[in-house]
Every structure is written in structure tokens, then in C-alpha cells.
N, C-alpha and C positions, 0 to 999 in steps of 0.2 A: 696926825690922824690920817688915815686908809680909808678909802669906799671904794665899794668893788660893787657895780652895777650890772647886773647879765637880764639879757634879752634874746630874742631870736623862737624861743619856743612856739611851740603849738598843736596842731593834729595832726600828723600825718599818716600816708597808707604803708605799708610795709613796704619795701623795697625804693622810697620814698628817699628824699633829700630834704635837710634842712639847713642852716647856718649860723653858729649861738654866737653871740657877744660877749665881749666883756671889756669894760672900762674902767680903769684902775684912777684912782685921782688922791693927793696928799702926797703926804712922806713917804715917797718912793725911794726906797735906796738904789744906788745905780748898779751895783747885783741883785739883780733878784730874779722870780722864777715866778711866773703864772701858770696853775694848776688847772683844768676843766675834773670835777669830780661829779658823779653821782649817786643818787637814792633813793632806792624804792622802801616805802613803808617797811616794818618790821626787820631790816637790813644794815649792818654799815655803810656809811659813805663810803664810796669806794675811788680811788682815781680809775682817769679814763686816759688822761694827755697831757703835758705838762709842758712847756718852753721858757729858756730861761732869754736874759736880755739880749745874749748873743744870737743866740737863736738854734739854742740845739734843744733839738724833738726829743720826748719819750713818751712813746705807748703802750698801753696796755696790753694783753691777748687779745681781748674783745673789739679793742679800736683798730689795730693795727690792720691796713690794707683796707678800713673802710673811711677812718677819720684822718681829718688832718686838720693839723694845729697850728695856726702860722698868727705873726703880728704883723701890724697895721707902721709900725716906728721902732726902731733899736730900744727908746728909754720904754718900751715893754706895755705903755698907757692902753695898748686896745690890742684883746686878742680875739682871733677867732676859731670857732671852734667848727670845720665844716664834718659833717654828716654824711655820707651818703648809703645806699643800700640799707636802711633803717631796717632792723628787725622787730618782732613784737616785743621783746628781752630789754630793749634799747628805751623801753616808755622807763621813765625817772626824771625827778627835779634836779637841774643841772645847776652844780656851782662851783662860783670859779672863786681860787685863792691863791693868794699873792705870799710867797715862803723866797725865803734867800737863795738855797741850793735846789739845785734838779730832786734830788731826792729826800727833802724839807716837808714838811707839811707847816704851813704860818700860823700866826691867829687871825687873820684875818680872811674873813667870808663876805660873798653877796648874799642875798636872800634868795636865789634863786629863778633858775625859771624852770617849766613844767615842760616835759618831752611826751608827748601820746603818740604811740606809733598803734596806729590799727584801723582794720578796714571796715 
């Protein structure tokens, strides 16, 4: 079994920084890829960032030049997800999931945590 724990959320002001977590634990295969996804009501989850255990980056349009996505350890257990130059677009419940390849989506989710960008 997977748990995928995310934290870091909260309010922030527009042009603002924050920094998400995520903690992976269980049956980790030694490829795999940790996803940052979001969603705002009435929307698809959408990806934001993704890294796999080696540690190659991919970003969305949206993230790219403001986020960055790095880990904590090669076996992929703790990523993070840093923020900076928050927009108001950018408020969404952030979550993080653990897929095999870069371009994967798993079964496996956390529950979340809440992004509020606004002044």
C-alpha cells in the first residue's frame, strides 16, 4: 500500500511565496515519478510539475519559471513543491501523486492541501 501525505498550504498575497510537501511512504517502486497536480471546483485536476526518482523535472505553462520541483532523497519519499510569484489563478487544492513514468498518471493520491492566493 501508498500514502501520499501533502502539506505546506495556506493564504497567501499575490506575488507571494509558499512551499508544498509531499511524503510518499509504502510500496514504492524504485521507478517512479512524483506528480504536484491541481483543482479548483468545477474543473479538472490538472498537472502543475512532476519528478521522477532520478530527478528529471517537468512543467507545465503555468508553472514553468515560477515553480520548482525538487526532492528531498533519490528513492523520491519527500517532494517539494516550491511556489513563488503566486498569482490569484494559482488559489487550488494541491495534490500530489505517485505514477511510474514522467508522463503517468497513478492511482495513487493524497488528499490534499488548499492553495488561497489573495489579498
Amino acid at each position: 500500500q501508498v500514502q501520499l501525505v501533502e502539506s505546506g498550504g495556506g493564504l497567501v498575497q499575490p506575488g507571494g511565496s509558499l512551499t508544498l510537501t509531499c511524503v510518499a511512504s509504502g510500496s514504492i517502486m524504485p521507478i517512479n515519478t512524483i506528480g504536484w497536480y491541481r483543482q479548483v471546483p468545477g474543473k479538472q485536476r490538472e498537472l502543475v510539475a512532476a519528478i521522477t526518482n532520478a530527478g528529471t523535472p517537468r512543467y507545465t505553462d503555468s508553472a514553468q519559471g515560477r515553480f520548482t520541483i525538487y526532492r528531498e532523497d533519490s528513492a523520491v519519499k519527500t517532494v517539494y513543491l516550491q511556489m513563488n510569484n503566486l498569482k490569484t489563478d494559482d488559489t487550488a487544492v494541491y495534490y500530489c501523486n505517485l505514477a511510474k513514468y514522467l508522463r503517468d498518471v497513478g492511482p495513487y493520491w493524497g488528499n490534499g492541501t488548499l492553495v488561497t492566493v489573495s489579498s
